[in-house]
C-alpha positions in Angstrom: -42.8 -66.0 11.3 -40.4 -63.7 9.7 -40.2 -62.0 13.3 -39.1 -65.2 14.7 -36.6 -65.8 11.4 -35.2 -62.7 12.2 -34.3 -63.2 16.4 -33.2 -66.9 14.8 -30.4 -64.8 12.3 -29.0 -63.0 15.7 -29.4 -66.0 17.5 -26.6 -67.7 14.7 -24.6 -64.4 15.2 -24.5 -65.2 19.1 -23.1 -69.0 18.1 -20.2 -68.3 16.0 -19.0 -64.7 17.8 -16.2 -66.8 19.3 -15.6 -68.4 16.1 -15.3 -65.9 13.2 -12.2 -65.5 12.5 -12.1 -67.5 9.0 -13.5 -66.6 5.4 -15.1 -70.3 5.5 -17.8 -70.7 3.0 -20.3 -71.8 6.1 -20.9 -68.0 7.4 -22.0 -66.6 4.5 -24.3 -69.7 3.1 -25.8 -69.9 6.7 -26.3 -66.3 7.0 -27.9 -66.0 3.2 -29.8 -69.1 3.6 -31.3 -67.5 6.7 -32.2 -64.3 5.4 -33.7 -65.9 2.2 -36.2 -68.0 4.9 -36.6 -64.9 6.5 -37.7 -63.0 3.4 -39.8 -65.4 2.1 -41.8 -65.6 5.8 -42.0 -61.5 5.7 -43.2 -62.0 1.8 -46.0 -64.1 2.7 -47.4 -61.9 5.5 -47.2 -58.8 3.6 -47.6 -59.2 0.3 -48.7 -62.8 -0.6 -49.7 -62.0 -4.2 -46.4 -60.6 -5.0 -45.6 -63.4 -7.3 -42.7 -62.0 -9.1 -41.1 -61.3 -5.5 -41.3 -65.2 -4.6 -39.5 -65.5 -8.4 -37.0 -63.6 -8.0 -36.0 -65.2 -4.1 -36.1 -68.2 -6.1 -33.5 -66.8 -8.0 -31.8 -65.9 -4.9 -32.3 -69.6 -3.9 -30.1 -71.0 -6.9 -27.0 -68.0 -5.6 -27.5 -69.2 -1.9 -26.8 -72.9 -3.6 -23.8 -71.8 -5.5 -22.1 -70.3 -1.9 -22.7 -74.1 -0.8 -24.2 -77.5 -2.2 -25.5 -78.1 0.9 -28.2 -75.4 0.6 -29.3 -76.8 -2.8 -32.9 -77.9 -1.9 -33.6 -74.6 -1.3 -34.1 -74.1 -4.9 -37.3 -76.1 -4.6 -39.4 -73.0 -3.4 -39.5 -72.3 -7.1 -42.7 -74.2 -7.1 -44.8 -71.8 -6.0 -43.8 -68.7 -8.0 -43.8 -71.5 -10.7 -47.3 -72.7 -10.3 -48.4 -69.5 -10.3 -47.0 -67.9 -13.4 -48.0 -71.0 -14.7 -51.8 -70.9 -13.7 -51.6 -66.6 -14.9 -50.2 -68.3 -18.7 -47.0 -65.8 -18.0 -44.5 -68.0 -20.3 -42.3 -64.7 -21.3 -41.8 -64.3 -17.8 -40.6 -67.9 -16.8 -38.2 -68.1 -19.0 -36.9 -64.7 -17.9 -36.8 -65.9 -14.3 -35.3 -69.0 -15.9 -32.3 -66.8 -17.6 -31.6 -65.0 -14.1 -31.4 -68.5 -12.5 -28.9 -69.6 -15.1 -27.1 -66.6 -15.0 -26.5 -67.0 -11.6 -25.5 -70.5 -11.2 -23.3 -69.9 -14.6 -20.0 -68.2 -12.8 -20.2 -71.2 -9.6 -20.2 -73.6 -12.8 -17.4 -72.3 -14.5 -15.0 -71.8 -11.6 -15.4 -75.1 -10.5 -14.8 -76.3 -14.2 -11.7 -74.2 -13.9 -10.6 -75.3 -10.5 -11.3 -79.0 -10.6 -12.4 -79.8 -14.1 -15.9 -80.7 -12.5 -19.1 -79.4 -12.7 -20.2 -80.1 -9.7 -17.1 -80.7 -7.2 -16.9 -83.5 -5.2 -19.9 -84.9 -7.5 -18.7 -87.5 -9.6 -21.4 -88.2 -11.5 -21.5 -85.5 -13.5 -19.0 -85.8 -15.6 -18.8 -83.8 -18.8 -14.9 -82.8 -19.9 -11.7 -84.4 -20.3 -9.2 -81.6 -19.7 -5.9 -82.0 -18.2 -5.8 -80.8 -15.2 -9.3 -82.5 -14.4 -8.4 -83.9 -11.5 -9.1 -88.0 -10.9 -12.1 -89.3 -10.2 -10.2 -91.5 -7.3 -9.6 -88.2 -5.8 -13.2 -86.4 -5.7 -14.5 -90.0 -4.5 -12.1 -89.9 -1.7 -12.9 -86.1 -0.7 -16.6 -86.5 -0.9 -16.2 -89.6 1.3 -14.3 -88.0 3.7 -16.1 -85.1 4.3 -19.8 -87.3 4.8 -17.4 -90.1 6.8 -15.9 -86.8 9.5 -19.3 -85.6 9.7 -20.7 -89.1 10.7 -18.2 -89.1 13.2 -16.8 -92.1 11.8 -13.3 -91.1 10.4 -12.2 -93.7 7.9 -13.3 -93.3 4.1 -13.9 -97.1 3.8 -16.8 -97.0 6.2 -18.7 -94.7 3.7 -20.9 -97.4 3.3 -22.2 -98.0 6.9 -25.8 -98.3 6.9 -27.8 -95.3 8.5 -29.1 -97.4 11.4 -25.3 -98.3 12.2 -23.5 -94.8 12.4 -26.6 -92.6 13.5 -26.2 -93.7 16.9 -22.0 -93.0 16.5 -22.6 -89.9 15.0 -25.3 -89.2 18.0 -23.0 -89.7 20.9 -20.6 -87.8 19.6 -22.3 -84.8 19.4 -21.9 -81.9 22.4 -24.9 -82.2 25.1 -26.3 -78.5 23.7 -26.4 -79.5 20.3 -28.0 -82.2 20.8 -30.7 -80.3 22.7 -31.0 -78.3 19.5 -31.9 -81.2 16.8 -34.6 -82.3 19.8 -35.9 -78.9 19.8 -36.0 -79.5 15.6 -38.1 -82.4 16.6 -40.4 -81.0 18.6 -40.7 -78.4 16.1 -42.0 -81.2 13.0 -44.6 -82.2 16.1 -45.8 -78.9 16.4 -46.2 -78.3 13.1 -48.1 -81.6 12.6 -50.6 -80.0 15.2 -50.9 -77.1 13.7 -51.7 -78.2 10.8 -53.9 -80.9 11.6 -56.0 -78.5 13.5 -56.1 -76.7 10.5 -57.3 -79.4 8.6 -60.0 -80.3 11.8 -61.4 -76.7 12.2 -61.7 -76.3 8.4 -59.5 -73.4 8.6 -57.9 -71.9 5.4 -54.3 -72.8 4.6 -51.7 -71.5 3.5 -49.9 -73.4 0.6 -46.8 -71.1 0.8 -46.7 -71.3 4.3 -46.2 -75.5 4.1 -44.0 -75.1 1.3 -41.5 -72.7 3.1 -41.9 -75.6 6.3 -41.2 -78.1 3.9 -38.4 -77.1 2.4 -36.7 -76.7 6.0 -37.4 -79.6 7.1 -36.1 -81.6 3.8 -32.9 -79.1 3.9 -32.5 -80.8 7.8 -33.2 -84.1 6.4 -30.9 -83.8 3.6 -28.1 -82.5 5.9 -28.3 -85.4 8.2 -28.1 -88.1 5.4 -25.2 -87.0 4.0 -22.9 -84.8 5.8 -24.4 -84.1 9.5 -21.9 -81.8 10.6 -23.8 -79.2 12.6 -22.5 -75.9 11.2 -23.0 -76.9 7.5 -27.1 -77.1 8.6 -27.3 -74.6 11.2 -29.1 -72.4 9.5 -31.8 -75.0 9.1 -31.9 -76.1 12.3 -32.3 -72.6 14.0 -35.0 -71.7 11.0 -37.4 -74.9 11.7 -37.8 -74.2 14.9 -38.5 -70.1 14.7 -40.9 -70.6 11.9 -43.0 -72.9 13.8 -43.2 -70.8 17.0 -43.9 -67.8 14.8 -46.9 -69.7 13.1 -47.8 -70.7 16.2 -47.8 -67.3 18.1 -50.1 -66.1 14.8 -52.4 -68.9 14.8 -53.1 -68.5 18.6 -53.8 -64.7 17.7 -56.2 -64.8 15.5 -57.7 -68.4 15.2 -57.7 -70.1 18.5 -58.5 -68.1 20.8 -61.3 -70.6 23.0 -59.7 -73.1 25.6 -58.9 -76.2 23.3 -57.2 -79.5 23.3 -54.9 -78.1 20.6 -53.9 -74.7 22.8 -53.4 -77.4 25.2 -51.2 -79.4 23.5 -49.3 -76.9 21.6 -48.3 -74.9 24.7 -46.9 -78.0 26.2 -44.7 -78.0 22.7 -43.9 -74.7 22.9 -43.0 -75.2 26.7 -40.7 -77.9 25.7 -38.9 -76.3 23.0 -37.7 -73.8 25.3 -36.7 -75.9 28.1 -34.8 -78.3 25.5 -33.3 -75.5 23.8 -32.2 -73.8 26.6 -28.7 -75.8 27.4 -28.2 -74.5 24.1 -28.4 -70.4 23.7 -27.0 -70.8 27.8 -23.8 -72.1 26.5 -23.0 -69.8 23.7 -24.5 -67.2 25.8 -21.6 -68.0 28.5 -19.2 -68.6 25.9 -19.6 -65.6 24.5 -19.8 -63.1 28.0 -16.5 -64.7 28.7 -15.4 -64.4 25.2 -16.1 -60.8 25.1 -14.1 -59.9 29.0 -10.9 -61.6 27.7 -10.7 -60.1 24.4 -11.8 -56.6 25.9 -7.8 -55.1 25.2 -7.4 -56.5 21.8 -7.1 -54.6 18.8 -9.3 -57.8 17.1 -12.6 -55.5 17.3 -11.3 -53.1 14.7 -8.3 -55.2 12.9 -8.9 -58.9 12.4 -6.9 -61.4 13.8 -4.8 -63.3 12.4 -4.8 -66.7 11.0 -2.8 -69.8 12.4 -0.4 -71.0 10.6 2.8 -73.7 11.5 6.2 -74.1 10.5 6.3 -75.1 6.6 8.7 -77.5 4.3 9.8 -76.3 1.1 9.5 -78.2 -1.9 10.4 -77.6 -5.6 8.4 -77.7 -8.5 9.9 -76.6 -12.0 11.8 -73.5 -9.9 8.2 -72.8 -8.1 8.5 -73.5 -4.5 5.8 -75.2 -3.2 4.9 -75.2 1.0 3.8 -77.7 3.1 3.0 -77.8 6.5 5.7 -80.6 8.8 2.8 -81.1 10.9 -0.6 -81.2 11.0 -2.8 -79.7 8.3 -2.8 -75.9 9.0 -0.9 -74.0 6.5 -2.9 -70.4 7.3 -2.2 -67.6 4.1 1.2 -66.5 4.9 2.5 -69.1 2.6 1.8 -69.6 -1.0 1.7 -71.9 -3.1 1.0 -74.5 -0.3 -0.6 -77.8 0.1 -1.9 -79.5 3.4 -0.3 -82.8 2.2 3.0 -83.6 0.7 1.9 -86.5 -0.8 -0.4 -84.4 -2.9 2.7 -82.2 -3.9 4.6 -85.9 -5.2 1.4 -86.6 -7.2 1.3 -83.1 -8.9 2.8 -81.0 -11.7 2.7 -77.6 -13.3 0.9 -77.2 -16.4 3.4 -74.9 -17.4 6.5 -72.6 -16.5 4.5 -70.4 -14.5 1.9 -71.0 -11.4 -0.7 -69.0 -14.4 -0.6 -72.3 -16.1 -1.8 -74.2 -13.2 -1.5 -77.7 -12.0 -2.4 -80.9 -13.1 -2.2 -84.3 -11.6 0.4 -87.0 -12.3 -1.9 -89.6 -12.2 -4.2 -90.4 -15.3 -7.5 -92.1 -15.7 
């Protein structure tokens, strides 16, 4: 498993090659969330007993979380180490494993306190201070809206509401032929692990609780994804993970367990026969992408200094003697310029704190 994990991190270095050019949060949770899997596979198959390892991944689980919301279920592989310290009546060291998981989540907490006046930005529910430059609760409704509606392929903040049956077939059409390919190969991955398992379960074989927890957890991270904000790069990792795990725990099991002619070797080479061919539009176009890529990019200076970022010709607006910049069209406004906002509308509705851009802004508009 943590073989296959691995191949599946260079496989999501092959897919966004073309593409990284931008410090967006999505590399680095994908790439963290990734290795953690990984880990955790190479933890079981070396050293299952080392319980305080699983903890302190856990721990890693809850940093991996504060890089991206979306990665937050991860933090449920706390229930093994948990049980387990549990079961050996460790108490001292739960709570220390506790402390380094607060610890960690305590600086994401306070910068988005400081940044938004949230706890958890765009998550209105929790809502614990009243400073003023929290910003309204109108506008964290509308950006949490907006990002679930764009990655539903829907596009309109009032249709946040549209049943699931209504905008999964939208949001399925929309998607490119590969990457489609790729949540079929996710789905033929949940079969084969069904097999596999029920096998298991048939043959009386011993299983692995760990094992079905690290499965789980992917598979609910996919699920999770898809409910709320199905944009494929915010559950990549995921979606390359499920699949590599369960060929991994296949390619084991077939070693060591099932080596007699079978209905279930059978079966599950016919799912492993699939997977490939399904997910074969997909590594083929990145693949091509990327060879073509690579020849007309050969003469830039890009492989030793990074390109720069886009950017478009900017108004000028005044605030208090501050000027403020905003791009006259479109929404790019790259880092030449700053302070700058994508919308002017947002500039109308704002206000310094202060004298100084140290005090910050606040919003005109009150609850």
């Amino acid at each position: 498993m943590a073989d296959m994990c691995c191949i599946g991190i260079l496989f999501y270095a092959l897919v966004n090659l073309t593409g990284c050019i931008s410090p967006a949060s999505d590399y680095a949770t994908m790439y963290m969330a990734l290795y953690l899997i990984a880990r955790w596979c190479e933890t079981i198959e070396h050293d299952p007993g080392n319980i305080d390892a699983f903890a302190l991944l856990s721990v890693f689980s809850v940093y991996v979380m504060t890089l991206k919301l979306s990665t937050g279920l991860l933090v449920l592989l706390v229930i093994f180490p948990l049980v387990c310290l549990i079961r050996s009546k460790r108490t001292k060291d739960i709570f220390i494993y506790l402390a380094l998981g607060l610890l960690t989540a305590a600086p994401f907490l306070i910068r988005n306190v400081i940044i938004s006046g949230w706890l958890l930005y765009p998550f209105a529910a929790i809502d614990l201070f009243q400073f003023d430059w929290k910003m309204p609760v109108r506008y964290v409704n509308i950006d949490s809206s907006t990002i679930k509606v764009w990655a539903r392929c829907l596009y309109d903040p009032s249709l946040i509401d549209m049943p699931f049956y209504k905008w999964l077939p939208i949001w399925w059409e929309a998607q490119e032929r590969y990457s489609q390919m790729l949540i079929l190969t996710n789905v033929l991955a949940f079969v084969l692990d069904s097999a596999l398992l029920l096998h298991k379960i048939a043959v009386k074989a011993k299983l692995c609780r760990n094992t079905i927890l690290i499965n789980l957890c992917t598979f609910i991270c996919i699920a999770a994804w898809l409910l709320l904000a199905p944009f494929i790069r915010y559950g990549l990792a995921f979606l390359i993970a499920a699949p590599m795990i369960s060929v991994g725990m296949w390619l084991e099991t077939w070693q060591k367990e099932y080596g007699s002619a079978s209905f279930y070797k059978l079966f599950s080479g016919c799912v492993i026969f699939a997977m490939f061919f399904v997910l074969s539009p997909y590594w083929e176009h990145y693949f091509v992408d990327d060879i073509v890529f690579i020849k007309q990019n050969l003469t830039q200076p890009c492989y030793i200094c990074q390109k720069n970022y886009d950017t478009s010709p900017m108004e000028e607006y005044d605030m208090n003697g501050i000027t403020i910049y905003c791009p006259k069209e479109g929404q790019i406004t790259g880092y030449d310029y700053f302070p700058a906002s994508s919308y002017n509308y947002m500039i109308h509705n704002t206000e310094l704190r202060g004298n100084s851009l140290k005090d910050g802004f606040r919003s005109l508009e009150r609850e």
